[in-house]
Each structure stands twice: as C-alpha cells, then as structure tokens.
N, CA, C and O atoms as CSV, one atom per row, in Angstrom:
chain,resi,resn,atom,element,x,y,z
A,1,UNK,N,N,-0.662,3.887,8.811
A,1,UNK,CA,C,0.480,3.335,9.472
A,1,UNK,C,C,1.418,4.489,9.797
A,1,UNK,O,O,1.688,5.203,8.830
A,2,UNK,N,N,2.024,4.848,11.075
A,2,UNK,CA,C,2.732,5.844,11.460
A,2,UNK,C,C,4.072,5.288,11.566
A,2,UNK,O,O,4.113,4.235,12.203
A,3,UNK,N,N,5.434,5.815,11.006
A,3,UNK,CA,C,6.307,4.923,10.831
A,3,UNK,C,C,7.240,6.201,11.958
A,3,UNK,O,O,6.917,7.345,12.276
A,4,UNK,N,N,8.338,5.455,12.280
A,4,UNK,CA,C,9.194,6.113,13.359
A,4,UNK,C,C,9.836,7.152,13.469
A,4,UNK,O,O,10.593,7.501,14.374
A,5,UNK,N,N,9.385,7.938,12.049
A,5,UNK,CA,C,10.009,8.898,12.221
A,5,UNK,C,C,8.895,10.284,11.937
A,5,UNK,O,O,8.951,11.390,11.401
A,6,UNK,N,N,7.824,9.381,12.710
A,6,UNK,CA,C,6.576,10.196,12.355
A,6,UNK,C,C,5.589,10.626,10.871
A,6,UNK,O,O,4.554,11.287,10.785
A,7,UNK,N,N,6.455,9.906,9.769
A,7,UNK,CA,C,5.163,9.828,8.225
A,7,UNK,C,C,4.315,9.073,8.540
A,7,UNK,O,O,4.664,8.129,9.248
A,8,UNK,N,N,2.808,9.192,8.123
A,8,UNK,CA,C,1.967,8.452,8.628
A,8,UNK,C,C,1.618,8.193,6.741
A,8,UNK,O,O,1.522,8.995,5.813
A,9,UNK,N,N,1.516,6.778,6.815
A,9,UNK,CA,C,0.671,6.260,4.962
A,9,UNK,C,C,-0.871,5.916,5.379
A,9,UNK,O,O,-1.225,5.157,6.281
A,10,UNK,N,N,-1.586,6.565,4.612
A,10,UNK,CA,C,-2.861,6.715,4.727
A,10,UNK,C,C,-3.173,5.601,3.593
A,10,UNK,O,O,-2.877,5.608,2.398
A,11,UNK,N,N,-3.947,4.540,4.448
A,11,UNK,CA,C,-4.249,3.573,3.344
A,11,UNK,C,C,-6.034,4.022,3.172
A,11,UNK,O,O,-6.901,3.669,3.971
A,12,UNK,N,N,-6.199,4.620,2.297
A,12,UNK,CA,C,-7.845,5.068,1.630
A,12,UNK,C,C,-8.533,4.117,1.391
A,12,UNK,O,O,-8.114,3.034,0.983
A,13,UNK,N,N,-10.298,4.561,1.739
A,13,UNK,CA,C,-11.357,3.502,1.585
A,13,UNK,C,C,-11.167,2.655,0.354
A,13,UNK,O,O,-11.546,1.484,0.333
A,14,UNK,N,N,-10.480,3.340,-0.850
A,14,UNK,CA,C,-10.250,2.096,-2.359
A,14,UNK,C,C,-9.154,1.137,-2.368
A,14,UNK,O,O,-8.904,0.389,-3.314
A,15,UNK,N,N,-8.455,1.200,-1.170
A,15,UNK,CA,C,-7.584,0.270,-0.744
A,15,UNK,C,C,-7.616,-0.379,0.217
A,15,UNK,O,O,-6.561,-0.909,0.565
A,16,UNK,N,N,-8.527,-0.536,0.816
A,16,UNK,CA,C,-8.825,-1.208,2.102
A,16,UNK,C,C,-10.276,-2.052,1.762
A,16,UNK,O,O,-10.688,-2.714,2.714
A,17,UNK,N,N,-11.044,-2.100,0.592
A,17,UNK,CA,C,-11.791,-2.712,0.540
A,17,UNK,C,C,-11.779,-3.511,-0.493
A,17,UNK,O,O,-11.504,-3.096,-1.619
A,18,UNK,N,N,-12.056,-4.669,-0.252
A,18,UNK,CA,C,-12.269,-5.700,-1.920
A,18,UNK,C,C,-13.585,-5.953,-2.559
A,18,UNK,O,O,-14.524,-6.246,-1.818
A,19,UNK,N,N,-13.832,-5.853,-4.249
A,19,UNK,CA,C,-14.903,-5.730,-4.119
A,19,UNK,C,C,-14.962,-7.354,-4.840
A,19,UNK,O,O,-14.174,-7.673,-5.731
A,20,UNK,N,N,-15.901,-8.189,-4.360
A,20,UNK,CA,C,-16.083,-9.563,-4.533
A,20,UNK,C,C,-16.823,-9.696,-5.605
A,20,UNK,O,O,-16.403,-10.061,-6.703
A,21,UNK,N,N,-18.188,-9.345,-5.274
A,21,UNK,CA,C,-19.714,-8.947,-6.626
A,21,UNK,C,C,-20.120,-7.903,-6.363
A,21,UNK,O,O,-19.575,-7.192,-5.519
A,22,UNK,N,N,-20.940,-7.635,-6.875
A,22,UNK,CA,C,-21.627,-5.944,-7.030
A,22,UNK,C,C,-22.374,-5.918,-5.644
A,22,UNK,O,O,-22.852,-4.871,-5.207
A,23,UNK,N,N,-22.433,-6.798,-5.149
A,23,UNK,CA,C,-23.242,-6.722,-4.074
A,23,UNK,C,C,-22.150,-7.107,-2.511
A,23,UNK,O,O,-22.694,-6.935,-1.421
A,24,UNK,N,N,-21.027,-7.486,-2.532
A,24,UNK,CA,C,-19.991,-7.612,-1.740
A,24,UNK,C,C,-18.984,-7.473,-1.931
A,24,UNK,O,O,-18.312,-7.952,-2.844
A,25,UNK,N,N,-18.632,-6.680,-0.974
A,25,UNK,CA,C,-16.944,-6.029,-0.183
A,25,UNK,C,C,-16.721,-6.711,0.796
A,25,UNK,O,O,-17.610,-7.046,1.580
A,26,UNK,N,N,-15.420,-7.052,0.924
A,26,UNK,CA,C,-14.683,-7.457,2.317
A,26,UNK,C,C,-13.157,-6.724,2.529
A,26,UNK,O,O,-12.439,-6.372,1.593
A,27,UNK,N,N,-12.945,-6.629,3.450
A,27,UNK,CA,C,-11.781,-5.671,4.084
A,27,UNK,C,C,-10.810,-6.389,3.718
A,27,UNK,O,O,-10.821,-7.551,4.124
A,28,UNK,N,N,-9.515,-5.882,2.727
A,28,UNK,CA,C,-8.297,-6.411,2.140
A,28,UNK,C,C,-7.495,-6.675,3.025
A,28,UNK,O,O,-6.514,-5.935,2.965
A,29,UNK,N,N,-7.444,-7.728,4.194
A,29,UNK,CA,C,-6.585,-6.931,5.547
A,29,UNK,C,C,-6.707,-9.144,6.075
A,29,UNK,O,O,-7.748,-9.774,6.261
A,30,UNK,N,N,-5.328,-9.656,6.148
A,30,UNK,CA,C,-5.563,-10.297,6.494
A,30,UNK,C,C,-4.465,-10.988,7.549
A,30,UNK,O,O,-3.262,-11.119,7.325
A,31,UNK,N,N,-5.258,-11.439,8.883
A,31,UNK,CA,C,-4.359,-11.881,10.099
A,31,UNK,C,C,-3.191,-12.953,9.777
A,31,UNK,O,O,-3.188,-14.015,9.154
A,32,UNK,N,N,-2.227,-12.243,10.450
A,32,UNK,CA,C,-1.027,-13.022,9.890
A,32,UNK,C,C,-1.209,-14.368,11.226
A,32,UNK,O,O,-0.500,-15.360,11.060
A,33,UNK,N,N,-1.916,-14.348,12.175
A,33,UNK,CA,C,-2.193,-15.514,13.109
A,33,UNK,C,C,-0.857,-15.032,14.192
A,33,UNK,O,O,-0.013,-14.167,13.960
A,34,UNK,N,N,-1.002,-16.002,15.575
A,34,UNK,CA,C,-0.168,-15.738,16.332
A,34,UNK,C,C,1.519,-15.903,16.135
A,34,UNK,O,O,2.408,-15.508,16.890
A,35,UNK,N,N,1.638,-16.674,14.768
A,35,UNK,CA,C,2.878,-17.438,14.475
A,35,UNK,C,C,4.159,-16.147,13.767
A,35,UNK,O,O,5.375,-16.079,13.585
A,36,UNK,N,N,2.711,-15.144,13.527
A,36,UNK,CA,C,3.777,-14.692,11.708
A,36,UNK,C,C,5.263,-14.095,12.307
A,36,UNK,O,O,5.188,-13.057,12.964
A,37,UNK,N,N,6.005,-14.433,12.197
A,37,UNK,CA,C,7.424,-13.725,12.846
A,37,UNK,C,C,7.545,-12.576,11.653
A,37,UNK,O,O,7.625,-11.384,11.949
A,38,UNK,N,N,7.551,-12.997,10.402
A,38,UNK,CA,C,8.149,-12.176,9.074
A,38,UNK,C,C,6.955,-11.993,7.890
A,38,UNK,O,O,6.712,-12.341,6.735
A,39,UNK,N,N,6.351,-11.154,9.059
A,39,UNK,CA,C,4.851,-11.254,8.150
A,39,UNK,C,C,4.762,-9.743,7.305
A,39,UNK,O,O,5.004,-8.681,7.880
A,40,UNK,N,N,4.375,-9.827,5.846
A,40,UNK,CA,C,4.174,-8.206,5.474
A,40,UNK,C,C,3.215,-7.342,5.995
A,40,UNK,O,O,2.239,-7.684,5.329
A,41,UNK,N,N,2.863,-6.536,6.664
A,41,UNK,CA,C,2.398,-5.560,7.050
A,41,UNK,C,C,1.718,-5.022,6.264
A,41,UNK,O,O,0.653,-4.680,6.777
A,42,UNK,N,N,1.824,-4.716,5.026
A,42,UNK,CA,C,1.075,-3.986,3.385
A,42,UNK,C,C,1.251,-4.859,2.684
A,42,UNK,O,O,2.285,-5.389,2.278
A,43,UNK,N,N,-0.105,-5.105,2.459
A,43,UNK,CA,C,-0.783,-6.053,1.334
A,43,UNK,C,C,-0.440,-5.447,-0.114
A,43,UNK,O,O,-0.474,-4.216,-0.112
A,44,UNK,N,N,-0.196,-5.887,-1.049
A,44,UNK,CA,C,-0.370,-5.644,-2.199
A,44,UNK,C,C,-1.794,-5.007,-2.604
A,44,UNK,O,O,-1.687,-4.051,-3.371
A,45,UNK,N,N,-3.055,-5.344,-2.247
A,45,UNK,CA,C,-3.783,-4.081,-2.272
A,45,UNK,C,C,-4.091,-2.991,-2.109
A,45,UNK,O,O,-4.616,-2.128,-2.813
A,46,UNK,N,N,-3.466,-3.095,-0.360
A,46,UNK,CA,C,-3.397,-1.505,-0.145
A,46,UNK,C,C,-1.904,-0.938,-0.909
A,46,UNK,O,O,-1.970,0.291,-0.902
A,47,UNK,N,N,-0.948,-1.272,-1.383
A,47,UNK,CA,C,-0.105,-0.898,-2.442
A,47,UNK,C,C,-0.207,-0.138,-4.012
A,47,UNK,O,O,0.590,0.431,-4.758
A,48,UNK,N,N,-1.723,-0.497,-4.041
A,48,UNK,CA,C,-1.805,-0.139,-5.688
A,48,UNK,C,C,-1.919,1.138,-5.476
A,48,UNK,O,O,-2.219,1.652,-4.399
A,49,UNK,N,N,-1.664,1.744,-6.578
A,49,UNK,CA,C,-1.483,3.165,-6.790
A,49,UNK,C,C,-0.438,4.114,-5.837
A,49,UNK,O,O,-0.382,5.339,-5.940
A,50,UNK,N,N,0.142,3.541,-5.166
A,50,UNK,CA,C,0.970,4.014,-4.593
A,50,UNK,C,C,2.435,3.981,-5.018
A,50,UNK,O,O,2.781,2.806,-5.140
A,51,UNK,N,N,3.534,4.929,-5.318
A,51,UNK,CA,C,4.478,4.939,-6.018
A,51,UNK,C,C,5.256,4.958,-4.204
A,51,UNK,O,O,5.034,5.606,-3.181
A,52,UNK,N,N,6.470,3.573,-4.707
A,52,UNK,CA,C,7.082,3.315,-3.587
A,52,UNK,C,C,8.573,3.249,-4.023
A,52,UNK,O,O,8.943,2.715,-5.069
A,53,UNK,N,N,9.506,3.927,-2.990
A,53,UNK,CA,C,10.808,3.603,-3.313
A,53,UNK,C,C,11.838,3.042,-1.779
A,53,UNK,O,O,12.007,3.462,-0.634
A,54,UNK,N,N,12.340,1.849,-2.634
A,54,UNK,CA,C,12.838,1.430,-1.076
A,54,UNK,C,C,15.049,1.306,-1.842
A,54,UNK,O,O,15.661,0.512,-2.555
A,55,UNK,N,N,15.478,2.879,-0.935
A,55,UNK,CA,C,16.857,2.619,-0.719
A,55,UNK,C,C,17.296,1.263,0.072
A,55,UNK,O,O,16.585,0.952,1.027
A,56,UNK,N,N,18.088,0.669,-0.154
A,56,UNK,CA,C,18.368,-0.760,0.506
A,56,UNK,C,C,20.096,0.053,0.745
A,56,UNK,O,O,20.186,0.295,1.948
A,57,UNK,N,N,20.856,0.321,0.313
A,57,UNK,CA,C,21.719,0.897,0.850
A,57,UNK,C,C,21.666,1.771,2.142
A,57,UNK,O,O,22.560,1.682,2.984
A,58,UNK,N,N,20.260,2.892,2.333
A,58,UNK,CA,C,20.558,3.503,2.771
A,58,UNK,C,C,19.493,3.056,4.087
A,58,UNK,O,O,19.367,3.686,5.137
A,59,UNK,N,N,18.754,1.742,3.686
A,59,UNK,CA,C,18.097,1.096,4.732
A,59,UNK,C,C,16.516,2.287,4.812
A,59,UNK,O,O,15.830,2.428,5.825
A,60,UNK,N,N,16.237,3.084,3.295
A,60,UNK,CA,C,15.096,3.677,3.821
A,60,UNK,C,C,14.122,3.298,2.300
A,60,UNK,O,O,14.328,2.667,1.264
A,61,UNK,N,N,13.038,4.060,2.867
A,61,UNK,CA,C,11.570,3.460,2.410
A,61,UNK,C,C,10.748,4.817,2.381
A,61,UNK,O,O,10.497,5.591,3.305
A,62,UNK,N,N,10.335,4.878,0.758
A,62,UNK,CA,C,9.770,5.994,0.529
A,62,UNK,C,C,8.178,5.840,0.057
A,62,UNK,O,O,7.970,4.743,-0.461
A,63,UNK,N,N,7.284,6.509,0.111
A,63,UNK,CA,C,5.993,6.580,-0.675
A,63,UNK,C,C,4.982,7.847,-0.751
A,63,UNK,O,O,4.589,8.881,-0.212
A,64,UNK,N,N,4.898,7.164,-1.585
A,64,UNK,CA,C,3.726,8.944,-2.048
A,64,UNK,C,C,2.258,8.487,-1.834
A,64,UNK,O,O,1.931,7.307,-1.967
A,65,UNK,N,N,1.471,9.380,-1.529
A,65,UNK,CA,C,0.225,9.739,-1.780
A,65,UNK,C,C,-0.599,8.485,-2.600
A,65,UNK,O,O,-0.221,7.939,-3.637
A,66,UNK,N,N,-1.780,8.209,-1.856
A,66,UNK,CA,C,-2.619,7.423,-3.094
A,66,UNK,C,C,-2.975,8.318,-4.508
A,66,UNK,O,O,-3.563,9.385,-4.683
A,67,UNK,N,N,-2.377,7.427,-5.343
A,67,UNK,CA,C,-2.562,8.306,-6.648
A,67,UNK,C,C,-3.709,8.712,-7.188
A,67,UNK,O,O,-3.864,9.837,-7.664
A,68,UNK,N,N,-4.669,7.735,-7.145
A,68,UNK,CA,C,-6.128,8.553,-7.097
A,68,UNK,C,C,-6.413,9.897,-6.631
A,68,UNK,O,O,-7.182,10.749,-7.076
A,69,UNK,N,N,-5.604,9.900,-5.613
A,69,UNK,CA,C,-6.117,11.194,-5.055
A,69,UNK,C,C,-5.849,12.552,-6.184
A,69,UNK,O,O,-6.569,13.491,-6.527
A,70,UNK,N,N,-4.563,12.165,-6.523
A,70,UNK,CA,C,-4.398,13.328,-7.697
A,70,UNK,C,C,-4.699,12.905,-9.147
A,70,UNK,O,O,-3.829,13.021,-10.010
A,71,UNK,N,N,-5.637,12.529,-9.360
A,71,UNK,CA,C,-6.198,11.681,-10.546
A,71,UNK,C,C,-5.102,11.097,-11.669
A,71,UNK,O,O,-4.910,11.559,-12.794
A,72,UNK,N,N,-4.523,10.099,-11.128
A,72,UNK,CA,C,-3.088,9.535,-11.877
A,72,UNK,C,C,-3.347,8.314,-10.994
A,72,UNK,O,O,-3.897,8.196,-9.899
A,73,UNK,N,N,-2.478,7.002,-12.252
A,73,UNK,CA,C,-2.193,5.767,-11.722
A,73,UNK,C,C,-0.909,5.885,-11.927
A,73,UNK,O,O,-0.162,6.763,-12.357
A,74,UNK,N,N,-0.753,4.260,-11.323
A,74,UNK,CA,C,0.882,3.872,-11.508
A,74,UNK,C,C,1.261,4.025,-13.409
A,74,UNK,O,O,2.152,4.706,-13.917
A,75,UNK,N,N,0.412,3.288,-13.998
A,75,UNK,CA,C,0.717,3.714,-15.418
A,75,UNK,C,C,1.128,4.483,-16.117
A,75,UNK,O,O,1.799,4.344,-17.140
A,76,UNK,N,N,0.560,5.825,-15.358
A,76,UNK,CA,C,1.069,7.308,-15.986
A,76,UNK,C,C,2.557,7.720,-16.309
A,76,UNK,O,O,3.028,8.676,-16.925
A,77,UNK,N,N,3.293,6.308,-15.463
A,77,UNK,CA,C,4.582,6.733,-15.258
A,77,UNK,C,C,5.216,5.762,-16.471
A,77,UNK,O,O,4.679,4.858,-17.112
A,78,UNK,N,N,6.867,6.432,-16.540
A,78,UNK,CA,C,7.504,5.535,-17.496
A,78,UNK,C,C,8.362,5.138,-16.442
A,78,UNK,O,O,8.581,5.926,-15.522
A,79,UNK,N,N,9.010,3.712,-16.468
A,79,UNK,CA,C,10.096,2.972,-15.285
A,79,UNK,C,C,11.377,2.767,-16.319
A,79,UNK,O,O,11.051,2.825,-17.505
A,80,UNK,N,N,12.213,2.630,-16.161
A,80,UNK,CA,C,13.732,2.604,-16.744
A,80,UNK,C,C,13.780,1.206,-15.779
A,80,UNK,O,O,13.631,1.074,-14.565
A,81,UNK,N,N,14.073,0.150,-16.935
A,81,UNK,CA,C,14.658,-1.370,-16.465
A,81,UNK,C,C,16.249,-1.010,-15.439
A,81,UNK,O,O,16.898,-1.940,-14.960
C-alpha cells in the first residue's frame, strides 16, 4: 500500500495468506462489495507482526517493518497500559 506521502507497507507472503489445513491456503483479502463507504483497508491479518502507531492528535499513522523479517514478534515488546 503506497500512502501519500510516498511510504509504501509491504504486506509479505505470511500475511497475505491463510492457512486453512495443511493442504489449503486462501488469500486473507476480503471484498468490501460495491457498498463499503467505511471499509478497513488492513485486515487484522495482514497487521500481525507489525508494530503500529496511530497519533490521533496529530492525524498521523506510523508502522514498521514485518517483524519476522528481523526475527522478532509483537511479544518481544513490553506495552505500558
């Protein structure tokens, strides 16, 4: 996804695929139909492992790297309530 100010989020083959049984995958990706006015764009699958921060004051939206890539999950981290 290339966002407007030119960051592009690379959603990776372990986030774009679901695995059903050992023997089927289907693409995590689903049509919001002709209606969706306020439809999410990023699925909660393609989300995992991705560390996201959204300023609401400042109206911006941050994210890092699929964490796999640098062999780390979301877990690794500690969050302050």
């Amino acid at each position: 996804m290339k966002f407007a100010d030119g960051k592009i989020w690379k959603v990776i083959a372990a986030n774009s695929m679901k695995k059903i049984t050992d023997d089927v995958a289907c693409l995590a990706f689903l049509n919001g139909g002709d209606a969706a006015a306020q439809a999410v764009v990023i699925g909660m699958h393609q989300m995992e492992n991705t560390l996201l921060e959204f300023d609401v004051g400042r109206s911006a939206f941050g994210f890092s790297c699929s964490l796999g890539l640098v062999n780390a999950s979301c877990g690794d981290f500690q969050t302050k309530p």
